[in-house]
C-alpha positions in Angstrom: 102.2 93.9 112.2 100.5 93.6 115.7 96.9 93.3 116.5 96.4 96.7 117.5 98.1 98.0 114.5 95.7 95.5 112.3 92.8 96.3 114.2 93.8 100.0 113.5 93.7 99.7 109.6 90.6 97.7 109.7 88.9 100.3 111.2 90.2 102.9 109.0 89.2 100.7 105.8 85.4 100.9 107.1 85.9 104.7 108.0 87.2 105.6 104.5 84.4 103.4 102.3 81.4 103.6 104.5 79.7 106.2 103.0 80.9 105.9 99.8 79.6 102.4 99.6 76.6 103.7 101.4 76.0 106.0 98.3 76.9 103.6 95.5 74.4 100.9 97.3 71.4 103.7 97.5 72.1 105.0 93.9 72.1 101.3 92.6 68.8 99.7 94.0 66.8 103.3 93.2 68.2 102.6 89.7 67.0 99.3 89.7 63.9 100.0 91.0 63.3 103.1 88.5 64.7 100.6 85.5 62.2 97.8 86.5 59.3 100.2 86.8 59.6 101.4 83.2 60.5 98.0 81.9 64.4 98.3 80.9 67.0 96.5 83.5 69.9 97.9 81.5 72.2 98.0 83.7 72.7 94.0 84.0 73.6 93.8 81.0 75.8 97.1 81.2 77.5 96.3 84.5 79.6 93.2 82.5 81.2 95.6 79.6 81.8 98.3 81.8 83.4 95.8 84.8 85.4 94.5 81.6 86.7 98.3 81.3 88.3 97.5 84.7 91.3 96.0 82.7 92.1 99.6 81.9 92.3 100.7 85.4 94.5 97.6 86.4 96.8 98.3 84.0 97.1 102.2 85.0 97.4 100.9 89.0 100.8 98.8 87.2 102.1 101.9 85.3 101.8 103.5 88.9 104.0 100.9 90.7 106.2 100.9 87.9 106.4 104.9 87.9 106.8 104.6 92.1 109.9 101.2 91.8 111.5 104.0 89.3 111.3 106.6 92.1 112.7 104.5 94.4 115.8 103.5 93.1 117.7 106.6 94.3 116.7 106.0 97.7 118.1 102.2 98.0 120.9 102.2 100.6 124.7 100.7 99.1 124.2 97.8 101.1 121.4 96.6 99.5 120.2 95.0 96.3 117.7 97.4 94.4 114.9 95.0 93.5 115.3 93.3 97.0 115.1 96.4 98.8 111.8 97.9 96.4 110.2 94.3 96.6 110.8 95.2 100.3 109.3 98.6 100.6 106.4 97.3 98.5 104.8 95.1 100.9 105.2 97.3 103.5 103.4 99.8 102.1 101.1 98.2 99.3 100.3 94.5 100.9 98.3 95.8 103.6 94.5 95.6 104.0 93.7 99.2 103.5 95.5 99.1 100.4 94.8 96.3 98.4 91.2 96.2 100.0 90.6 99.9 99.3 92.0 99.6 95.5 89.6 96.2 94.9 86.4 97.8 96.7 86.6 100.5 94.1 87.1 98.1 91.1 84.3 96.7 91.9 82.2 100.0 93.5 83.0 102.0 90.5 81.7 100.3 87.4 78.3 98.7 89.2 77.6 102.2 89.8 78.4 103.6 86.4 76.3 100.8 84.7 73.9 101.7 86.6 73.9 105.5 85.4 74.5 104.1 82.0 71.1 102.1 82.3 69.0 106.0 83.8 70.8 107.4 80.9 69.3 105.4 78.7 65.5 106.0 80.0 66.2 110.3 79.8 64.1 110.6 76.7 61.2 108.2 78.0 61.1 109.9 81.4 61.5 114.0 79.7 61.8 113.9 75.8 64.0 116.3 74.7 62.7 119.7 75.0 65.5 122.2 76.5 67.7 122.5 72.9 66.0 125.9 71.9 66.1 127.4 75.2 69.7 126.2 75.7 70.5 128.0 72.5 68.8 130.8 72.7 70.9 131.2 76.6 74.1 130.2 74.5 73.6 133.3 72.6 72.4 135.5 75.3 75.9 134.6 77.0 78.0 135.4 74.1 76.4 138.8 73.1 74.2 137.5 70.2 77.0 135.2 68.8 77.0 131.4 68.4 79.6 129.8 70.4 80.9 127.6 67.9 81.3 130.4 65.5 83.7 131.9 68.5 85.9 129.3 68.0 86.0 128.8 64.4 88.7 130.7 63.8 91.1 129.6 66.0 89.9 125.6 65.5 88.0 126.1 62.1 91.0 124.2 60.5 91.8 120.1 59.7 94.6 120.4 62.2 92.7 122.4 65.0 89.4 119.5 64.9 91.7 116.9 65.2 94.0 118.1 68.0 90.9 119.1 69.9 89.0 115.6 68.7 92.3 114.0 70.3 92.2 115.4 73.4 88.4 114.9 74.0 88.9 111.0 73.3 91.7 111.2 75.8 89.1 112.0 78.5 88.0 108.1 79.1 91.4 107.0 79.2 92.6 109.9 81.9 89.7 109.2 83.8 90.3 105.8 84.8 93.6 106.5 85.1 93.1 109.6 87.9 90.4 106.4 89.1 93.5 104.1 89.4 95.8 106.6 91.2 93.3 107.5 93.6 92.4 103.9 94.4 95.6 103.3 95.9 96.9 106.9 96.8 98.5 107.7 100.4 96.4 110.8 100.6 93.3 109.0 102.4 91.8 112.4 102.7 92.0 113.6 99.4 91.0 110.2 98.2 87.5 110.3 99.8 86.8 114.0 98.8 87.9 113.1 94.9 85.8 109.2 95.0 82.7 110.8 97.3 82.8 114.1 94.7 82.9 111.3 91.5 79.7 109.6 92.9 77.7 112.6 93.7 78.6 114.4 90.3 77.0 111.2 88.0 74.1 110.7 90.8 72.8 114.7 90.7 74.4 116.5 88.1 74.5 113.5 85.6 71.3 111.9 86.5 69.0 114.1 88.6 69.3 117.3 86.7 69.8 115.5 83.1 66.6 114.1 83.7 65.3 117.1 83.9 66.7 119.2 81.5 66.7 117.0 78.9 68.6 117.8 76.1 69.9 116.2 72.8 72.7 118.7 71.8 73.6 120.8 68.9 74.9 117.5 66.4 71.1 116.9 67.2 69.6 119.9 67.1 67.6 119.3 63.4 66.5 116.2 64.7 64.6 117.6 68.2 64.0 120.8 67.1 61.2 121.8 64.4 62.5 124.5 61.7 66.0 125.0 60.2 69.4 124.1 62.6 71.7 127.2 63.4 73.7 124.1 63.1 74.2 122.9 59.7 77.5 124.6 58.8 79.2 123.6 62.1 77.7 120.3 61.4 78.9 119.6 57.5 82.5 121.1 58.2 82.8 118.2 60.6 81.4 115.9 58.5 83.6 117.0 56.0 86.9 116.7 58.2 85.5 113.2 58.6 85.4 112.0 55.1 88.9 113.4 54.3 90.4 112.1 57.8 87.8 110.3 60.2 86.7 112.2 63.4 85.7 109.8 66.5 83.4 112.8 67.3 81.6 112.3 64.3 81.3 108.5 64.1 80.2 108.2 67.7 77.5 111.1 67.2 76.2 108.3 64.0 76.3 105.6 66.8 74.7 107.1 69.5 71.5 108.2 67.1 71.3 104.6 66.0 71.5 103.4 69.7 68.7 105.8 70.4 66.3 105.0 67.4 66.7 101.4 67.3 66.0 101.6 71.5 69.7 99.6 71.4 72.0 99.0 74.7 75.8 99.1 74.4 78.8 100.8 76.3 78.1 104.0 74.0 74.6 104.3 74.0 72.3 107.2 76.0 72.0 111.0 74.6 72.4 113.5 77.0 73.6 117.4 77.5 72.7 119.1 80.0 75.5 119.7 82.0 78.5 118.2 80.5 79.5 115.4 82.1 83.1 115.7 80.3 83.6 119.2 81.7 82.6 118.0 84.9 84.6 115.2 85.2 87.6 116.8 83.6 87.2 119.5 86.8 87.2 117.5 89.4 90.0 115.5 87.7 92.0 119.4 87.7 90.4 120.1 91.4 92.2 116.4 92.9 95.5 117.4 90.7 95.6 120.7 92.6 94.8 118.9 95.8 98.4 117.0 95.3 100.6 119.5 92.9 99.9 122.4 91.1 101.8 121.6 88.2 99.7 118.5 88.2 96.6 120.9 89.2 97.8 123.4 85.9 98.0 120.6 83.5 94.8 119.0 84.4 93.0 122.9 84.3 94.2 123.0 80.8 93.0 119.8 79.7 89.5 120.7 81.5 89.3 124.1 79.2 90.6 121.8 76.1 87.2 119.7 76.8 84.8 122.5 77.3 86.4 124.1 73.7 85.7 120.4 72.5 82.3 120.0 73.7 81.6 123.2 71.4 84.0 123.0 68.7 82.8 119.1 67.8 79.1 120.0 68.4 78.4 118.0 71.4 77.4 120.3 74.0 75.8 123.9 73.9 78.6 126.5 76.2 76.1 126.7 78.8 76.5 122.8 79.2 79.9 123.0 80.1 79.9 126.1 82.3 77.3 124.4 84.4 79.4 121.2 85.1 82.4 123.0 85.8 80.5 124.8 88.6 78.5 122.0 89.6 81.9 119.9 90.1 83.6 122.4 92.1 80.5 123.4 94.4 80.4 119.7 94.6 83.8 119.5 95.7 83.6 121.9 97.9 80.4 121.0 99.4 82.0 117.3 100.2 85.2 119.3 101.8 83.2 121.5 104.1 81.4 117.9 105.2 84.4 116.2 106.0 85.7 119.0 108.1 82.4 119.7 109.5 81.9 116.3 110.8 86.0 115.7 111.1 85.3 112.7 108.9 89.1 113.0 107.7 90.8 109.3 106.7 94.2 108.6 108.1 97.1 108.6 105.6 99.1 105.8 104.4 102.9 105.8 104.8 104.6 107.8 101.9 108.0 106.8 101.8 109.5 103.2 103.1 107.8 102.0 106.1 109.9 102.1 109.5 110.6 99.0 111.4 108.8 98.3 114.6 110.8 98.4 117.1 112.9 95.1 118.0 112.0 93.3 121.0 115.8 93.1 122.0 115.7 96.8 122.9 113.3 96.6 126.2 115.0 93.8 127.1 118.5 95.2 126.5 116.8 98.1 128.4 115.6 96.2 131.3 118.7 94.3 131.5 120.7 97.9 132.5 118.3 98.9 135.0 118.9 95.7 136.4 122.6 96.1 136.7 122.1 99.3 138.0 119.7 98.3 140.8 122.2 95.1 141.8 125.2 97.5 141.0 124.2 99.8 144.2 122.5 96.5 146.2 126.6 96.0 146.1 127.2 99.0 146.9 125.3 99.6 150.1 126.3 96.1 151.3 129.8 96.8 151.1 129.1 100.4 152.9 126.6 97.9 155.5 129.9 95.7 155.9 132.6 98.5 156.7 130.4 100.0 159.1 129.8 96.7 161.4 133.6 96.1 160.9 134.4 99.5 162.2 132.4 99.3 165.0 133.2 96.0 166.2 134.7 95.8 169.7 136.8 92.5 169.1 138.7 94.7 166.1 139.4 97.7 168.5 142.5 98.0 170.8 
């Protein structure tokens, strides 16, 4: 690779991370600053479990390169040997600056910043004590004509079987996450890329911080505890507890973990009570809003997983509807917002090659290029000598007569 071509990626590695690092650094020291004023530096202590989660991510970046060599294989000419030619098209398109650069800034970027939001999370109840669950009830039913949400959905997931499907595919949120996290890291699509990583940061700094803060909420699996007088609650409540006795539900077990986190003013990976708006739901839009961005079967599958986590959020008793339907339309103003910006201010990332990289072009060619114009120049230097010569020799007098 030549200088310019270097100096060319270098600059687009600054173009693409600026102001997402720019974000992530301003989001970071006002967390520290509001974590030291109240007493509580969480987030050091957060920043090492949550960097150890980075594992996960590396090994969805390797299922990726495995999933991509697999691809390949069609595509490897006869004359070649296939893990010669892959190993070849790898380093032409992964070993580059804006690639493995661009994939480490964000293993790094992404869990100092959520430790940090982990750490805010924490201080929700110190800065507003929960004191939106009534309201957010009473809007739930307001909403849904007079009916409780949950009891909406009781009949299609009031079963053992229905709980645990839906319990399932709420603890498959995490996991899809970071690997969307992984496959953006290193994705071609530059453009999309930003939007999906500039969208991720802004959705925990407002949504998950700013307006959580303020609309402090505990949740229905809560509600008894944060709420004076009798839970519309309970039943929801003991039919999951009773799915977990006969079978274990996550949902259940982590609701008894958080509360202990929260009482015993603890710090872990799982700690921090919040509802309003769902962070799950949010997530799990933007997650569908990026896989419609690349394929809209990708797009389809990742919508139906989003509505499989807002029925969750209900269904398990973590989140009130209204939760939910406020992330989802937070996370797709959000996109959108961060879309019009990049057009606006044509703030648009270059894309990475997406199939095997072409040669530059051999420096045998201009000199095989030069070397005919050269022949061609002396071939009529001949030329008009010999026409010179005839000439003279026709018009000499000593060859006359």
């Amino acid at each position: 690779m030549g200088e310019p071509a270097r100096d060319a990626q270098w600059r687009e590695l600054a173009r693409e991370h600026g102001p997402l690092l720019v974000v992530v650094v301003v989001y970071v020291l006002i967390g520290l600053a509001v974590q030291e004023h109240f007493g509580r530096l969480s987030m050091l202590s957060l920043v090492f479990s949550h960097g150890a989660l980075n594992m996960v991510t590396v090994i969805c970046g390797l299922g990726f390169l495995l999933g991509h060599a697999i691809w390949l294989m069609p595509q490897v000419p006869p004359e070649e040997r296939a893990l010669t030619w892959v190993g070849g098209v790898w380093r032409q398109r992964f070993v580059t600056p804006r690639r493995l650069l661009g994939f480490a800034i964000m293993l790094v970027a992404v869990p100092v910043f959520s430790s940090t939001w982990g750490g805010l999370k924490l201080l929700i109840p110190k800065v507003q004590p929960f004191c939106w669950d009534a309201r957010f009830y009473a809007l739930d039913k307001a909403l849904h004509l007079g009916h409780d949400p949950w009891r909406l959905l009781q009949p299609v997931l009031g079963s053992v079987q229905g709980t645990l499907a839906v319990n399932a595919a709420y603890n498959a949120w995490f996991l899809l996450m970071l690997a969307v996290i992984a496959w953006q890291a290193g994705s071609a699509k530059r453009d999309v890329r930003f939007r999906f990583f500039m969208t991720f940061f802004l959705l925990w700094a407002f949504p998950g911080t700013v307006l959580a803060t303020y609309f402090s909420s505990a949740g229905p699996c809560y509600y008894d505890a944060v709420v004076a007088g009798p839970s519309p609650y309970l039943e929801q409540m003991a039919f999951l507890h009773e799915v977990d006795r006969a079978h274990g539900l996550m949902a259940v077990t982590m609701q008894r973990v958080l509360w202990e986190v929260y009482t015993t003013d603890g710090v872990q990976v799982a700690s921090g009570i919040s509802a309003m708006p769902s962070m799950h739901v949010s997530i799990a839009t933007l997650l569908c809003l990026v896989g419609f961005a690349r394929s809209r079967w990708i797009g389809c599958a990742l919508g139906l997983f989003a509505l499989a986590i807002q029925v969750g959020s209900v269904h398990l008793g973590w989140h009130y509807a209204i939760d939910g339907y406020a992330g989802a339309l937070l996370a797709g103003g959000t996109w959108w917002a961060v879309g019009w910006g990049m057009r606006r201010w044509s703030w648009i990332p270059s894309d990475l090659p997406r199939g095997p990289v072409a040669k530059e072009p051999e420096p045998e060619a201009e000199t095989e290029g030069e070397t005919e114009t050269e022949t061609e120049t002396e071939t009529e230097t001949e030329t008009e000598t010999e026409t010179e010569t005839e000439t003279e020799t026709e018009t000499d007098p000593g060859t006359s007569g």
